[in-house]
KOLTITI-931948 format. One line per field, with one value per residue (C-alpha): residue in one letter; z, x, y negated. Coordinates in steps of 0.02 Angstrom, whole numbers, always signed. Example, Ala and Ser with C-alpha at 12.3 -4.5 7.8 and 13.67 -1.06 7.14 Angstrom:
2
res <- (a | s) .
zz <- (+390 | +357) .
xx <- (+615 | +684) .
yy <- (+225 | +53) .
***
This chain:
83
res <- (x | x | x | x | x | x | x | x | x | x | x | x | x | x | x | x | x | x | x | x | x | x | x | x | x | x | x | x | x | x | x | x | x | x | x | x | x | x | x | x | x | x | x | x | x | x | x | x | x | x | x | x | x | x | x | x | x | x | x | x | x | x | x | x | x | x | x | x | x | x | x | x | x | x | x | x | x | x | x | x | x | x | x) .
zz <- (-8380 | -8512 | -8389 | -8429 | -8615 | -8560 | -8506 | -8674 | -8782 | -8945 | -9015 | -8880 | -8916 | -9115 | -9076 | -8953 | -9091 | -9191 | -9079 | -9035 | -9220 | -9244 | -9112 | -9179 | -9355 | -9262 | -9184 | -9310 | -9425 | -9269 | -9282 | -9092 | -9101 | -8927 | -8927 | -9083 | -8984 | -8820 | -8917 | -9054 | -8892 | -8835 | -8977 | -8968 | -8827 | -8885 | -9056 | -8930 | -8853 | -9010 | -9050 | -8897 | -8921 | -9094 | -9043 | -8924 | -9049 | -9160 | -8990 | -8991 | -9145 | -9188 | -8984 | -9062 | -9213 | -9107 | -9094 | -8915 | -8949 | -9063 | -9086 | -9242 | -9202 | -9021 | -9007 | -9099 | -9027 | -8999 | -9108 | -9012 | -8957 | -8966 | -9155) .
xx <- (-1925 | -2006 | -1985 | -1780 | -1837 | -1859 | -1719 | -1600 | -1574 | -1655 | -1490 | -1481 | -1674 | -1630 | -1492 | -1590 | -1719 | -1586 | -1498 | -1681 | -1740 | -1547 | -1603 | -1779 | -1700 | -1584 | -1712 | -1818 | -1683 | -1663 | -1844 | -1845 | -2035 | -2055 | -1900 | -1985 | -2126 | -2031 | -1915 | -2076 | -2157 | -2003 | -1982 | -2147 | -2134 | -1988 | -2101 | -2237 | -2069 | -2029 | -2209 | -2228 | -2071 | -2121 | -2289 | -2224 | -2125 | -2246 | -2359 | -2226 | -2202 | -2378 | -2396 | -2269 | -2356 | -2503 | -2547 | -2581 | -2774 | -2899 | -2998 | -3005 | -2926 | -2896 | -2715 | -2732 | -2705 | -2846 | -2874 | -2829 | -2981 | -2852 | -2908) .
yy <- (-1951 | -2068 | -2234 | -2173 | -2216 | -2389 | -2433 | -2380 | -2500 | -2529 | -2440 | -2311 | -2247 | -2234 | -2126 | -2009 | -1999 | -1947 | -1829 | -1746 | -1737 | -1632 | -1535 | -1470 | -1444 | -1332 | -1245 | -1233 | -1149 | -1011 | -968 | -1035 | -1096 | -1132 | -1252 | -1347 | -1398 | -1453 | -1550 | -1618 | -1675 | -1768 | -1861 | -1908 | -1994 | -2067 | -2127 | -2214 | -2311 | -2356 | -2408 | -2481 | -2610 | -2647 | -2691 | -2794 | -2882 | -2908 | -3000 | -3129 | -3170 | -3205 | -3300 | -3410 | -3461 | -3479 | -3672 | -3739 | -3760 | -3646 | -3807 | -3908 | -4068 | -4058 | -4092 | -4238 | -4408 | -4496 | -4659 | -4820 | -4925 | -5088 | -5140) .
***
């Protein structure tokens, strides 16, 4: 079941958040306790998707800013020995 959540779109896993978070307001308000905790631990794996992606995001973002080389002055060119 949770390799299903990655395969929904970043759209699709908002809305099944959504739809699940409907769903244990509903059962909440019917006093249906065991229900709540199914569906709390459903959208919790549906959170650590969420988390997941974002984190994921985040990686490449900051891999792109990342210069080639951690070392001061590296990918410089090297001075011509011509002069």
């Amino acid at each position: 079941m949770f390799l299903e959540y990655k395969r929904l779109t970043d759209e699709e896993l908002d809305e099944k958040m959504n739809e699940v978070m409907q769903k244990v307001n509903m059962a909440h308000s019917m006093g249906l306790e065991a229900a709540v905790d199914q569906l709390q631990a459903l959208l919790e794996q549906l959170q650590l998707e969420l988390t997941e992606r974002l984190d994921m995001q985040r990686y490449d973002m900051i891999n792109e800013r990342m210069p080639e080389s951690l070392v001061v002055g590296e990918d410089e060119d090297e001075p011509d020995d011509d002069e």
